[in-house]
N, C-alpha and C positions, 0 to 999 in steps of 0.2 A: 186379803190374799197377799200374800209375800211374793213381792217379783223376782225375790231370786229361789226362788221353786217352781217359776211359770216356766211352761216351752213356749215358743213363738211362732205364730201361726205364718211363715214366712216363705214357704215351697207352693211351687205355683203347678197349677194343672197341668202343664205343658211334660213340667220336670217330671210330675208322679207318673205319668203314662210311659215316660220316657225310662222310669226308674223300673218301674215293671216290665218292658219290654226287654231291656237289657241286660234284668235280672237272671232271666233265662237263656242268654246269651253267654257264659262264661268260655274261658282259654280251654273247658274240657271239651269244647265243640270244635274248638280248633286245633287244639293237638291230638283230644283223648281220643276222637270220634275215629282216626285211624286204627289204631289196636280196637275197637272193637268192629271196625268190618273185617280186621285181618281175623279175626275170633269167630266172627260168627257169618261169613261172608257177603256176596252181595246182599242177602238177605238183612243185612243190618239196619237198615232203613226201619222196616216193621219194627224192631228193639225200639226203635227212638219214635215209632207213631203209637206201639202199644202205650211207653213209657208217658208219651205227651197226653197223651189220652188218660192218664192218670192223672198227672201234673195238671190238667185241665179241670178234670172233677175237684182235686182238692182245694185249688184257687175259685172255683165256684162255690164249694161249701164254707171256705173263710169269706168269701167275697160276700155273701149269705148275712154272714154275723157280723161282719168288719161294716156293711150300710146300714145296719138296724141299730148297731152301737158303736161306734168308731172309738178306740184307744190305742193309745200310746203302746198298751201292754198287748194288745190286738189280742194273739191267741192265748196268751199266756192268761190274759183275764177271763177269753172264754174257757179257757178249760178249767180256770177255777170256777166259774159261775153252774157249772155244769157237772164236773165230777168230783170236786171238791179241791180245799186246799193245796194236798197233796198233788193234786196233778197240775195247779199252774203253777207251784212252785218246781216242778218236774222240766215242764214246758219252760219255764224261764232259765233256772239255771242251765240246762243240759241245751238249751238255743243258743245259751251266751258262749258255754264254754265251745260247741262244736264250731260259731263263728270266728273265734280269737282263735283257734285252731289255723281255722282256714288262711286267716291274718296271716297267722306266721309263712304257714304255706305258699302263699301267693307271693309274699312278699322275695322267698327262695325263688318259686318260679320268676319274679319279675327279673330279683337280680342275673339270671339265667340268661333270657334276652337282654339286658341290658348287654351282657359280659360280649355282644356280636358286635358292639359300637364300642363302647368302652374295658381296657386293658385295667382290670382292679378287683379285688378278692371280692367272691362273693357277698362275704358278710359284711361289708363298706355297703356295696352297693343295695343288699336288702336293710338295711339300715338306713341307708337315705333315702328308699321308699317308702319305708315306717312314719320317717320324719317327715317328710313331703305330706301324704293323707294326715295323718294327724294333725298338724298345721291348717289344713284342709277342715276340717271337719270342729276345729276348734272356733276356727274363725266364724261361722254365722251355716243357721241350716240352710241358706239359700245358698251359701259358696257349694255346700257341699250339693245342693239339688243341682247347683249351674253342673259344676263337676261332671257328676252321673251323666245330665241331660246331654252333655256333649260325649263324654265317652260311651256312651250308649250311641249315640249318633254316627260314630266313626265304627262303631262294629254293625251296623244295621245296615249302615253302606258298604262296607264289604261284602257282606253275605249279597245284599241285593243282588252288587256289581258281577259275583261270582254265579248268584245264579240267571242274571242277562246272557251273560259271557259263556258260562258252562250252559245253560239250557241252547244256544246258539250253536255251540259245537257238536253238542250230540246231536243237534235235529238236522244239522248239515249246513247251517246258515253260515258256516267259516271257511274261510281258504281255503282248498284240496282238501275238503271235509266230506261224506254224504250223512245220511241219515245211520246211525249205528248206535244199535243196544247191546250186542254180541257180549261184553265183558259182564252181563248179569247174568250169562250161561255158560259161557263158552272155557272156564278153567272149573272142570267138576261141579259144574252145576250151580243154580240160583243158591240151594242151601247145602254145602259142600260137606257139615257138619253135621245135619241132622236141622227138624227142625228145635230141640229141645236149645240148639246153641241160642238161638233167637229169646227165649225166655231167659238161658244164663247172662245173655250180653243185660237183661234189663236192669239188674245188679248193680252194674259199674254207668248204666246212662242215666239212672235216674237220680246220680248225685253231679250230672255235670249237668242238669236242669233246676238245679238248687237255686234260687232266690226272689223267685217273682212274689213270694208271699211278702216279701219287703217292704213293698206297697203298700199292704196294709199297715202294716206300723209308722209308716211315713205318712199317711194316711188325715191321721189326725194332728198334723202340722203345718196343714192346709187351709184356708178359708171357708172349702166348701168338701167336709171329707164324703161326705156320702156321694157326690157328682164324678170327685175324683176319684175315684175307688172303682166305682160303677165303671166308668170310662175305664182304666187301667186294669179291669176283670177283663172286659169282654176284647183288648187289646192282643191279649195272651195268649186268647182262642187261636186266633188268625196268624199271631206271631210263631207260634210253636211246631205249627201245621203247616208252614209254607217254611220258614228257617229252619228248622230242624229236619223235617220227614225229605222238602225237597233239596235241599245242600247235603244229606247223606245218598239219598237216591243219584243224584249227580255225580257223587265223588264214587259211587260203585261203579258208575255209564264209565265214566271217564278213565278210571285208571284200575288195572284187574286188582281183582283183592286180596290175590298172594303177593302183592307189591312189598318188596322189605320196605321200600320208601314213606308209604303211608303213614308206617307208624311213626315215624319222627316229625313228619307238617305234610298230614293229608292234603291243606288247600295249596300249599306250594308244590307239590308234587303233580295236583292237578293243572296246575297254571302254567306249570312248567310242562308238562304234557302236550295242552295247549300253544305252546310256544309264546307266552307271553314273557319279555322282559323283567328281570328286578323282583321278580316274585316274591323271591329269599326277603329281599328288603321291606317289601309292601307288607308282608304277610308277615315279617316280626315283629314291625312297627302295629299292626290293627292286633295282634297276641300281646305286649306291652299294654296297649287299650284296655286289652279286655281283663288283663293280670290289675291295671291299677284301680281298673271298674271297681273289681271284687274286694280290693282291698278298703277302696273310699267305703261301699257299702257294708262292708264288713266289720269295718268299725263303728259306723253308723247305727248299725243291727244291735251291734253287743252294746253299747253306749245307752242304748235307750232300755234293752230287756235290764241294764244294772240299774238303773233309775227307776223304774219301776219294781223290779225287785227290790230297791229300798225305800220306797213309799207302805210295800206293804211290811214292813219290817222282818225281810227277809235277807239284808244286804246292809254294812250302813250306813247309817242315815246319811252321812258326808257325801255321798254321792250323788243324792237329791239336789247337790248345790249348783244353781246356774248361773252362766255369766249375763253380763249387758250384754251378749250379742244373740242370749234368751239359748243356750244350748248348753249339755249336762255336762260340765267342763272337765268334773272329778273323773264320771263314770268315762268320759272317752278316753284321760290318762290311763285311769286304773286296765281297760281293756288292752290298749296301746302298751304299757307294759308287760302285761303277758303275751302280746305280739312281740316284742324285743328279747321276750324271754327265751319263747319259739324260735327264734331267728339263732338266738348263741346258740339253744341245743345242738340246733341246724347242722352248727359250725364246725362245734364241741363232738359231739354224737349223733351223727346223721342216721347210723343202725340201732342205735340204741334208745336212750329218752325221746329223741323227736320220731323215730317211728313206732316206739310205743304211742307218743299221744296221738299221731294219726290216728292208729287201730281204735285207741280208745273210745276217738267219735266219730270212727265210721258208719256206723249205725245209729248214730243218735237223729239223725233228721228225718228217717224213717219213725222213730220213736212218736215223735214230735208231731206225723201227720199223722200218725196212728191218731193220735190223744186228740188233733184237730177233727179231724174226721167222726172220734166218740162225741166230743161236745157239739159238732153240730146235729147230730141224729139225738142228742138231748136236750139241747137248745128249740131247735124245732120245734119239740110236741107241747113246747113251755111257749111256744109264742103267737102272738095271733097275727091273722093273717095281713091283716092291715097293717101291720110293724113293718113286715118286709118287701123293702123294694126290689132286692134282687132275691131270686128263690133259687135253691135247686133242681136242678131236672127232677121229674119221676120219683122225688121222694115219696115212701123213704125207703125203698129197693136200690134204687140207685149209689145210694148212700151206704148202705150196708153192703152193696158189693164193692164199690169204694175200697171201704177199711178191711174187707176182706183180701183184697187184691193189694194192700200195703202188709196186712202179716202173711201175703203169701211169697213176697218178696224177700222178707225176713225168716222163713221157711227156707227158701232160695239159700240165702245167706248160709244158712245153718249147712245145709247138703252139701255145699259146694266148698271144697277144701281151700281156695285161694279165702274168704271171706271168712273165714270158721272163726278165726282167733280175731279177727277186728268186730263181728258179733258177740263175741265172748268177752273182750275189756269195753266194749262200750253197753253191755249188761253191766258189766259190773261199775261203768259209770254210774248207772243208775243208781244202782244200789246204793254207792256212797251217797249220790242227794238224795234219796228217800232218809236216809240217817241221817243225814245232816237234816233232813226235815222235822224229824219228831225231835232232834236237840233245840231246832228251833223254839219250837212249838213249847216245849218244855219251858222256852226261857221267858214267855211269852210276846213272842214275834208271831208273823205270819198272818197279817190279817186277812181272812175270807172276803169280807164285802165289804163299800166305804163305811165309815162310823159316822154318821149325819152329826153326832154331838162333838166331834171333834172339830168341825167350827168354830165353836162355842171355847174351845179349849185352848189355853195357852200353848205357844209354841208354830212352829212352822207347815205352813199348810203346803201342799203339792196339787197341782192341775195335773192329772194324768191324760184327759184326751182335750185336749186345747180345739178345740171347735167354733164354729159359728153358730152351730143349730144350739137351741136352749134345753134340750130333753140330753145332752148329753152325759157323759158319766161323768163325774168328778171323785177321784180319788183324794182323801186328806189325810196324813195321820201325824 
């Protein structure tokens, strides 16, 4: 085996729990999560418990396939295994590109909050957050797990702290406080808008619950991926349900939800409410957090799906190339350049090119669970029962309402006039890597399953899921 085609199994259990818990943690909880109670009113909370309550199923059914086979390509392998080429070559590029997307994105947002401490152009300051993670993520998978595990840590302690502090003030336990629910009723009512608002708000919350699936593809750079994985599923449950459903329910008690303030920093708003001190500061310094979270992991994401998409000769091959500190060195450039790329559009064309490629993959990680969701309802009836350690609920009803409730979302999308055109160029992202698939395939790239004989074969081999167990997958080509 060629060691500079190995990953290094160097992320420790601690980090992946910690990497999946804070996956689902992003700045869209902390800024977004205002405009959607202003949208859909106190009722908003339900938006973010129906929506977790999805996000929950579909990290169960990868969680499913990610302990029976742990890979580096995680879904993008199960969706080739299961509905063919085509669709993990779907599943990988349209992963990659919706993440470097995001890269650039965050990296605007971060320089945003930066601009509240420091006096300097935007695009200076998103740039030297580009340079920072990159740095980051170059130097060893464990800088990058230390990273997460601690920014992940500073956003889990805020949420706690706000819901100590906020569950205290509504129940009365504060200064000249009593007991008071009034603002879930008291300005036009629980659902002001109907309750159809509650189903449009799920739209816009179920891309600021984007990334706990991360976990699994970090998964396999662990000693023990199926314990970590295991661990880091059932973390998510309890994370989503108590972080999400009760810090929206809180921020509706607390401050009414025609508030124009929400929509700029719901949790400062609230705190402020509260009469706590330094809010403004607290609370731009744990969104900083959670802006550099996404980006460490963001490139993390894209870095591994180009490595893998160039073992199967879908990407190339230079990319496969890793350093002594066992991490895909090419593929975190090559992603981190089109993160820098994002960032001048930014700069360049904030209405024009960089909000076209928003649109283009705003619908693509819906795509993506859609396609997870099909390969584990075909994965499943392919496996026995002793393969798997963790199962899905109530398959396989469960599962097919599932994937039904991800194209009803994209239905949603369709109806609703704000989403129409970001559904519509991220269809047509599709379209282009399905094309670029069959020119693939033409050229003859694109491997379906490993080639046992390419062992045997001159040339550079690749470790796709770097494990302890011996039944693991190994990708070569």
């Amino acid at each position: 085996m060629n060691p500079a085609r190995q990953l290094h199994r160097n992320l420790k259990p601690r980090q992946l729990t910690m990497i999946a818990i804070g996956g689902v943690i992003g700045a869209g909880l902390f800024v977004g999560s205002g405009v959607v109670i202003n949208d859909a009113g106190p009722g908003a909370f339900l938006s973010y418990g129906i929506t977790g309550l999805l996000m929950i199923l579909v990290m169960r059914m990868l969680g499913e396939m990610a302990t029976s086979n742990p890979s580096t390509g995680s879904f993008a392998d199960y969706a080739r295994r299961a509905l063919g080429g085509w669709a993990g070559f779907s599943v990988g590029w349209l992963y990659w590109y919706f993440w470097v997307i995001v890269v650039g994105f965050e990296a605007v947002a971060g320089a945003k909050v930066l601009s509240y401490w420091i006096d300097a152009p935007l695009w200076v300051l998103s740039l030297g957050l580009m340079l920072l993670m990159t740095c980051t993520n170059l130097f060893s998978v464990a800088s990058f797990g230390e990273f997460e595990f601690w920014f992940a840590g500073i956003k889990v302690a805020a949420i706690i702290a706000f819901l100590v502090l906020g569950g205290a003030f509504v129940l009365g336990f504060w200064p000249e406080r009593t007991l008071d629910f009034s603002n879930l009723v008291a300005h036009e009512g629980f659902l002001p808008h109907g309750p159809e608002a509650i189903f449009s708000a799920i739209v816009v919350v179920v891309f600021s619950m984007v990334g706990a699936e991360v976990a699994t593809i970090a998964a396999a750079e662990t000693e023990d991926p199926v314990r970590s994985v295991t661990k880091a599923m059932k973390s998510v449950v309890v994370r989503i349900s108590i972080f999400y459903v009760g810090s929206l329910f809180l921020l509706a008690v607390i401050v009414p939800w025609n508030s124009t303030e929400l929509g700029a920093s719901p949790f400062v708003t609230a705190f402020t409410v509260m009469g706590i001190p330094f809010a403004d500061t607290v609370m731009n310094a744990v969104v900083l957090t959670a802006v550099l979270s996404c980006l460490n992991s963001g490139l993390y994401t894209s870095s591994r799906m180009l490595f893998v998409l160039a073992a199967r000769r879908e990407a190339p091959a230079a990319l496969t190339r890793v350093s002594r500190g066992g991490v895909p060195m090419v593929a975190i450039l090559a992603s981190s350049v089109v993160g820098f790329l994002c960032v001048i559009a930014a700069a360049i064309s904030p209405d024009g090119v960089f909000l076209f490629l928003l649109n283009s993959s705003g619908a693509i990680i819906l795509f993506v669970y859609l396609l997870i969701a099909l390969s584990q309802i075909v994965l499943r009836r392919r496996a026995k029962e002793e393969e798997l350690t963790v199962k899905m609920w109530l398959f396989p009803g469960l599962s097919i309402l599932t994937a039904a409730a991800i194209a009803a979302v994209l239905l949603q999308m369709a109806m609703t006039s704000g989403t129409q055109v970001s559904l519509a160029l991220s269809c047509l992202s599709w379209a282009v890597v399905l094309g670029i698939y069959v020119a693939v395939r033409k050229r003859g790239g694109s491997v379906d399953m490993p080639d046992p004989a390419a062992a045997e074969a001159p040339g550079p081999s690749l470790v796709m899921a770097e494990s302890a167990a011996p039944g693991d997958v190994q990708a070569k080509v």
